[in-house]
Every structure is written in C-alpha cells, then in structure tokens.
C-alpha positions in Angstrom: -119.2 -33.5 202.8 -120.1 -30.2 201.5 -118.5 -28.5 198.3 -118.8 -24.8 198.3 -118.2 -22.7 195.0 -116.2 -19.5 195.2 -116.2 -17.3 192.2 -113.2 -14.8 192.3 -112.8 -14.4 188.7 -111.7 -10.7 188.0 -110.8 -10.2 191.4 -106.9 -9.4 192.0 -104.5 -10.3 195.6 -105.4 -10.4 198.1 -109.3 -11.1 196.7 -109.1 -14.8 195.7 -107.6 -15.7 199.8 -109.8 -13.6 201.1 -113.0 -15.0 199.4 -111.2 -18.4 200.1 -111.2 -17.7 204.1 -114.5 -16.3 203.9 -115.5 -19.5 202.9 -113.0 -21.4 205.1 -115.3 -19.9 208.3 -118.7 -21.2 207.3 -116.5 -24.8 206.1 -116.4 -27.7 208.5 -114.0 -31.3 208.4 -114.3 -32.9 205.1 -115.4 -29.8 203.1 -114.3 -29.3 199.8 -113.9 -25.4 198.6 -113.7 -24.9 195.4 -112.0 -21.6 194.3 -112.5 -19.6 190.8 -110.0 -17.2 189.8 -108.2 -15.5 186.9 -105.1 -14.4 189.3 -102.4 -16.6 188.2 -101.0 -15.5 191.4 -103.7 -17.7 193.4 -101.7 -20.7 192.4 -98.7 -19.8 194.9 -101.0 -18.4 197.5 -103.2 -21.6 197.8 -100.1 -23.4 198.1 -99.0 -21.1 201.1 -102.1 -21.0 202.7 -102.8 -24.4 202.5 -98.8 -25.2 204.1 -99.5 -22.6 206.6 -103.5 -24.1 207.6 -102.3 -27.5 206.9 -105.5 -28.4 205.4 -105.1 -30.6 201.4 -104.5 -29.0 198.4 -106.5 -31.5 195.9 -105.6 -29.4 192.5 -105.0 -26.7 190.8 -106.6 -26.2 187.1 -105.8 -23.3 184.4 -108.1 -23.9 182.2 -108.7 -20.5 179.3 -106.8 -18.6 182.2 -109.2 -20.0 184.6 -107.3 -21.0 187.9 -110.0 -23.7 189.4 -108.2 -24.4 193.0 -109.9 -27.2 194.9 -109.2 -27.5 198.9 -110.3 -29.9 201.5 -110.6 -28.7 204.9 -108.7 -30.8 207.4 -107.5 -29.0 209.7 -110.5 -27.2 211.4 -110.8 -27.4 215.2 -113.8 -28.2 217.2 -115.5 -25.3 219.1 -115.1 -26.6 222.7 -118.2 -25.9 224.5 -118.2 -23.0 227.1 -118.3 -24.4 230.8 
C-alpha cells in the first residue's frame, strides 16, 4: 500500500477532482490518496466520484477550513496484456 499526498489547497472546482484523478492514474489496488483542499465543495464531489468509481471513501476532515479527503482505491482494473 502506497499513500499519495495531494495538495489542492487554494485551488477551486473542478481543481481538487482533477488533481484527485491525476493521482488516481499513477494509483494501483490498495492505495490510499489523500486529498488537501480548502473547497468546501470537494466534500460533495468526493462523495460523487467515489459512488460513481466505486472505490472507499475513508473520511472526510475540515479541519481550520482544511478539507483533508482520504480515498482508497478499489476499484482499479488490471491492464490485460496485449496478445
């Protein structure tokens, strides 16, 4: 398991899901991504993409309007070799 760190802070929608996906890519199984951002709106936009990717949600944190979102991927499929 790998934990990744993305730092969003100051970034506004669509910035925080888009660093998030960035990060998602490079991810595999088991990862956990941990997302920084001071867009109140990533709360509802985790939530949605996580529903949508069906990968967990572990938490959500405000902490001195500090959103900390922390994600596990789940849901990533293997690349199936070329034949």
């Amino acid at each position: 398991m790998v934990k990744t760190t993305v730092d969003s802070r100051g970034t506004a929608c669509p910035g925080p899901i888009t660093d998030l996906l960035r990060a998602y890519r490079k991810a595999s199984n088991g990862d956990v991504i941990e997302l920084l951002a001071t867009d109140p709106g990533v709360k509802a936009d985790a939530r949605a993409w996580c529903e949508r990717t069906n990968n967990e949600l572990i938490s959500i944190v405000e902490n001195n309007k500090v959103y900390t979102v922390e994600i596990r991927v789940v849901a990533k499929k293997p690349i199936s070799p070329v034949p």
